[in-house]
Each structure stands twice: as C-alpha cells, then as structure tokens.
C-alpha atoms as a printed R data frame, in Angstrom:
    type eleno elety resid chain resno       x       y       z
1   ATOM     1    CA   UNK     A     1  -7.051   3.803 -14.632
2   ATOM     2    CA   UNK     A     2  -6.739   3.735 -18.490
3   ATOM     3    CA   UNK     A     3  -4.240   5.974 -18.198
4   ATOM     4    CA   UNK     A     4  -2.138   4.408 -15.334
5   ATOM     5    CA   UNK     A     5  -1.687   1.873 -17.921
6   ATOM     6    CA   UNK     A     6  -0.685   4.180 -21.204
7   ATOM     7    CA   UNK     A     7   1.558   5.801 -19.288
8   ATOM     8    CA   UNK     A     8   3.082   3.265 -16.752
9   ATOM     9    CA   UNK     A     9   1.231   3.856 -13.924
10  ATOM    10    CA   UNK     A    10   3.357   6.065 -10.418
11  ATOM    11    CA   UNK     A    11   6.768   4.990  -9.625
12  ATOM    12    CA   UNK     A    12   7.025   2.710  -6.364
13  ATOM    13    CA   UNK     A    13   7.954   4.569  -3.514
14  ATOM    14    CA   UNK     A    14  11.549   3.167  -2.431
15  ATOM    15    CA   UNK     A    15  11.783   2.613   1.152
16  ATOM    16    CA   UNK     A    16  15.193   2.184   2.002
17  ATOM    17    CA   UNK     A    17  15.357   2.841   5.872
18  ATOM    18    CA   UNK     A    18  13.378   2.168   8.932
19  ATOM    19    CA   UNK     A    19  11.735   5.529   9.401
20  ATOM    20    CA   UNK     A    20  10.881   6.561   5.938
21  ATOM    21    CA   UNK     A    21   7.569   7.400   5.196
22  ATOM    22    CA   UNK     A    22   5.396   7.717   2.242
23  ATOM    23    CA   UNK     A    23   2.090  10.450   3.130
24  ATOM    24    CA   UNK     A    24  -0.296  11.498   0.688
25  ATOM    25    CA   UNK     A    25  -4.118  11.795  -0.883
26  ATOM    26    CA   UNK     A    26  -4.920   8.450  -2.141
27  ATOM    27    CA   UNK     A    27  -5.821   9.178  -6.241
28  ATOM    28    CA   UNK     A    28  -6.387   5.350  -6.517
29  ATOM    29    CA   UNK     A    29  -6.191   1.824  -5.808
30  ATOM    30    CA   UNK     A    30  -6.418  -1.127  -8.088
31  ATOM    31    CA   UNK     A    31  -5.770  -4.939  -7.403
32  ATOM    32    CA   UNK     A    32  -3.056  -6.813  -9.442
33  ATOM    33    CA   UNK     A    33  -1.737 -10.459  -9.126
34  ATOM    34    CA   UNK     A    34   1.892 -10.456  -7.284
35  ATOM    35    CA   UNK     A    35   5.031 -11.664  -9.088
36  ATOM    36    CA   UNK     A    36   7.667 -13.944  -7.946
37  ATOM    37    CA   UNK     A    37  10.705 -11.537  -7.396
38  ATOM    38    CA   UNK     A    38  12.959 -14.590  -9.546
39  ATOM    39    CA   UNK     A    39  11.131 -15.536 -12.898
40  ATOM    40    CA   UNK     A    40   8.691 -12.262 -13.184
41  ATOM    41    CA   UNK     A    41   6.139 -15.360 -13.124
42  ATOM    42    CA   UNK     A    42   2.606 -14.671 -11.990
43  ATOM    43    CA   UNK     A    43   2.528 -16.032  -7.847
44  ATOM    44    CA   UNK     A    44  -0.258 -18.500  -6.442
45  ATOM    45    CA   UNK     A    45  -1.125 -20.159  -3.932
46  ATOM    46    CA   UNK     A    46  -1.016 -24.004  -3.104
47  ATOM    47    CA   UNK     A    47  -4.110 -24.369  -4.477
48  ATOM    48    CA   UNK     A    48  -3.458 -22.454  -7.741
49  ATOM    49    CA   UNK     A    49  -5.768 -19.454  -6.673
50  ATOM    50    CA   UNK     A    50  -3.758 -15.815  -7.623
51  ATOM    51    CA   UNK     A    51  -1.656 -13.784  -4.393
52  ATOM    52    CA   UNK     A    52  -3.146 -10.884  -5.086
53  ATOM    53    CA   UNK     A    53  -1.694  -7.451  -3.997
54  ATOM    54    CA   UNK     A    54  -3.411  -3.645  -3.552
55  ATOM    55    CA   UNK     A    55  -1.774  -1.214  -4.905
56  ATOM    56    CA   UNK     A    56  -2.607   2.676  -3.813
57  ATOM    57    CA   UNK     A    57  -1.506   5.731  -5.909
58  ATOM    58    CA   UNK     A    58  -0.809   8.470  -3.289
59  ATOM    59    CA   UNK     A    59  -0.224  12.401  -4.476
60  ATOM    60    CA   UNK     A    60   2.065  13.549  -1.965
61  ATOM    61    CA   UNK     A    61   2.797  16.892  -0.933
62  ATOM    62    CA   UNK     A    62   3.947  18.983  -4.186
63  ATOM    63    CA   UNK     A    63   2.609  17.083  -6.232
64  ATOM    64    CA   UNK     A    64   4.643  14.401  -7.305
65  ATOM    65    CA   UNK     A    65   2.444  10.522  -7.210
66  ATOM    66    CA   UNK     A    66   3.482   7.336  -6.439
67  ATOM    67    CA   UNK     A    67   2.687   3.950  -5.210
68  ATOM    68    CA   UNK     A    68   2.556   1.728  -2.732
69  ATOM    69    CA   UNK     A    69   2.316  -2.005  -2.662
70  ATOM    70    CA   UNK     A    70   0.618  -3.935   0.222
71  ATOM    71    CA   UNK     A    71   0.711  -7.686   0.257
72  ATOM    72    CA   UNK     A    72  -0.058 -10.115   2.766
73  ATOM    73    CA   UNK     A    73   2.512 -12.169   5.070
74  ATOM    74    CA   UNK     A    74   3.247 -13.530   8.749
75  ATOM    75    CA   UNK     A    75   6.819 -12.105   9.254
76  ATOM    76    CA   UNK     A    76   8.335 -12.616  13.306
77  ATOM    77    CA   UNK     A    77   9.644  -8.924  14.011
78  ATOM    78    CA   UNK     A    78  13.593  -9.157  14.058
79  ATOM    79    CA   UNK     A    79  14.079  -5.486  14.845
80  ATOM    80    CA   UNK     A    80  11.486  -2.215  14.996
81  ATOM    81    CA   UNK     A    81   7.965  -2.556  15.140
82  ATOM    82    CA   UNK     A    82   5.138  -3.449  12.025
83  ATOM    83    CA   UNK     A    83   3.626  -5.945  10.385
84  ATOM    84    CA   UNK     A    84   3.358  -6.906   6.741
85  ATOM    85    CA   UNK     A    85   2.202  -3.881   4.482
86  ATOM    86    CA   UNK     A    86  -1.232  -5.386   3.909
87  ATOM    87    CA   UNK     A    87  -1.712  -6.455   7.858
88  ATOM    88    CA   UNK     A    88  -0.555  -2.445   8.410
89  ATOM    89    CA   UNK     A    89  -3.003  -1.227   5.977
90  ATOM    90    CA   UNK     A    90  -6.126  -3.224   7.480
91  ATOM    91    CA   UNK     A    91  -5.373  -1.811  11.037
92  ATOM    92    CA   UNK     A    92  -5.686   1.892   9.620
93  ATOM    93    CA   UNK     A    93  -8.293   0.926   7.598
94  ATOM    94    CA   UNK     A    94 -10.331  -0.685  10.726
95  ATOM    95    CA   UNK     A    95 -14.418   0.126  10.649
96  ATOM    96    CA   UNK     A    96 -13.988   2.345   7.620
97  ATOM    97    CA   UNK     A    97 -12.561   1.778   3.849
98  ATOM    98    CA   UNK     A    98 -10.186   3.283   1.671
99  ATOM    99    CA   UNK     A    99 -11.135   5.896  -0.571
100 ATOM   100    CA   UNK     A   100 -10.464   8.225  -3.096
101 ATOM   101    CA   UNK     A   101  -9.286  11.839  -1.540
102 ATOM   102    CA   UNK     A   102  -8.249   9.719   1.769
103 ATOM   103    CA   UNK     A   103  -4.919  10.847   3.348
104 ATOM   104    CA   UNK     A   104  -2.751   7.618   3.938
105 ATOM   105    CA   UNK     A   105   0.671   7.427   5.390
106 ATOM   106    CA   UNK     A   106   2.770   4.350   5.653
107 ATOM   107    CA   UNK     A   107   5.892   3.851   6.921
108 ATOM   108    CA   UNK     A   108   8.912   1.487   7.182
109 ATOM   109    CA   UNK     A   109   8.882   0.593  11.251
110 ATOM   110    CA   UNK     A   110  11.012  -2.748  11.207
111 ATOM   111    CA   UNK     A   111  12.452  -5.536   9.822
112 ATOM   112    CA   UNK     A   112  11.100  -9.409   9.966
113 ATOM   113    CA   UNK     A   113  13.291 -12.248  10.273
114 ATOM   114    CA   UNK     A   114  14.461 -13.331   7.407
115 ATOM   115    CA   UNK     A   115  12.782 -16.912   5.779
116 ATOM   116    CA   UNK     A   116  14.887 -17.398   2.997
117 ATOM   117    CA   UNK     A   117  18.850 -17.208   2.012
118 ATOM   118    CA   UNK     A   118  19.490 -14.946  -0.863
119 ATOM   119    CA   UNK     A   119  16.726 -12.738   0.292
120 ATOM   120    CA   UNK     A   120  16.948 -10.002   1.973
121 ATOM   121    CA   UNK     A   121  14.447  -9.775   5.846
122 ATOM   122    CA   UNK     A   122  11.044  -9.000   4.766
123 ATOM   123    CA   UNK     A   123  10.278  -5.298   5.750
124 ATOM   124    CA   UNK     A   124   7.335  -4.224   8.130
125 ATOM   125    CA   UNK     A   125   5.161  -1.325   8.092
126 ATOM   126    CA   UNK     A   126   2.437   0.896  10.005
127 ATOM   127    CA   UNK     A   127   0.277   2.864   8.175
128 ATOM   128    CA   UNK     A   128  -2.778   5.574   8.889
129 ATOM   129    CA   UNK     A   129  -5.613   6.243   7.487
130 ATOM   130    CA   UNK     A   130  -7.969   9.159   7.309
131 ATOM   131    CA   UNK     A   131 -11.248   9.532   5.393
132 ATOM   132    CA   UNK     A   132 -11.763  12.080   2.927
133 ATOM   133    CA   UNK     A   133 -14.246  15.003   4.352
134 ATOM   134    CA   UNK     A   134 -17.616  14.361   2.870
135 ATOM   135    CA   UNK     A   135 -19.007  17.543   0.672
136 ATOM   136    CA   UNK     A   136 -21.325  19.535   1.931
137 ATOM   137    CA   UNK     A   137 -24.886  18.889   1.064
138 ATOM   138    CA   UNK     A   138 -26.780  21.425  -0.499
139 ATOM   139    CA   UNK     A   139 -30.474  21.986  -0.696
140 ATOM   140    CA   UNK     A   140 -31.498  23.083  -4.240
141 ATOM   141    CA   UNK     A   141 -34.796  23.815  -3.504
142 ATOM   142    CA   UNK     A   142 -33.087  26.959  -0.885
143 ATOM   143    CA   UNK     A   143 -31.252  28.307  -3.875
C-alpha cells in the first residue's frame, strides 16, 4: 500500500468500447473519496458525508497491473446491458468477499442515459468474481 503511494499507484484501465474487458488476480483494494470530474474537489453527499469509491489493483495476464474504479450510481440502460461499476461488482461478489489472489474480470456491457449536458452517458459494467483457492493445510505433527 505504502508503495502504491511512492510510486503512483497502477494506471486506470481505459475502457473505451462496449466489450472491453479488464481480467486479472486482484493484488489489492483500498477505499478513496471520489472527485468531482470539474474542480478535482473532494465529492459528498447532501449531507456532507464522503462518496467513497473501491479501487482494485488487478495483475493481468503478463504481468502488467492496473486498476479499476467502482463507484456507486442508478444509471437507466440506454444501450447494452450493466449496471454501475460498484452495483456490477456486488453481484459477483454475492455470498462471498473480495480478496487478495481473487481472479476478477469486469467489463464495459453498455451505456446509461445520459443525466447531464457536457457529459458524456455514464458507462455500465458486469463483472465476475472468483475466490482465491485456499492453501492446503498441513499437519505438522505428520511431518
């Protein structure tokens, strides 16, 4: 985590069309306040509480890492299929939680329609989830 910091942290996976997809062994997952997209200012709610965000390093295949960024949001599906990235990542997640050594995979599936003018449509996701295969147990007194 310390080191995420020094060194920047993983660069964002871009998703730039409906079908790309993002698959790797989660390496870690922190929780960070969002920013407004405008003024780089720190987002809250109504109530002046912080709109938090998770995000999850991933180390896909060959290596290289990066991350990806799961907020919350009630977007009406425009085109495709998804939901926000957050809503996505709590239906992989469902009866189990994300850990290290996990294999996630998210994808762009959609488009929302969009809320504001300037903006481009919010995108939506899917995602899977699959726990990491617990070690074996070993009996030291059999050794």
């Amino acid at each position: 985590m310390i080191d995420d910091v020094l060194e920047g942290g993983a660069k964002a996976f871009t998703f730039e069309n409906v079908g790309d997809t993002c698959k790797g062994r989660v390496v870690s997952a922190t929780t960070k306040q969002q920013t407004d997209l405008t003024t780089g200012a720190p987002k809250t709610f109504s109530d002046g509480s912080p709109m938090m965000q998770i995000i999850v390093t991933v180390e896909q295949e060959g290596g290289d890492e990066c991350a990806l960024y799961f907020k919350g949001g009630n977007f009406e599906v425009a085109d495709g299929t998804g939901k926000s990235s957050l809503s996505a990542l709590r239906d992989a997640l469902a009866g189990t939680k994300l850990e290290v050594g996990g294999m996630l995979a998210m994808q762009y599936s959609g488009n929302g329609k969009k809320k504001n003018a300037g903006f481009n449509a919010p995108k939506l996701y899917t995602c899977q989830y699959k726990a990491p295969t617990p070690a074996l147990a070993v009996d030291v007194d059999l050794i």
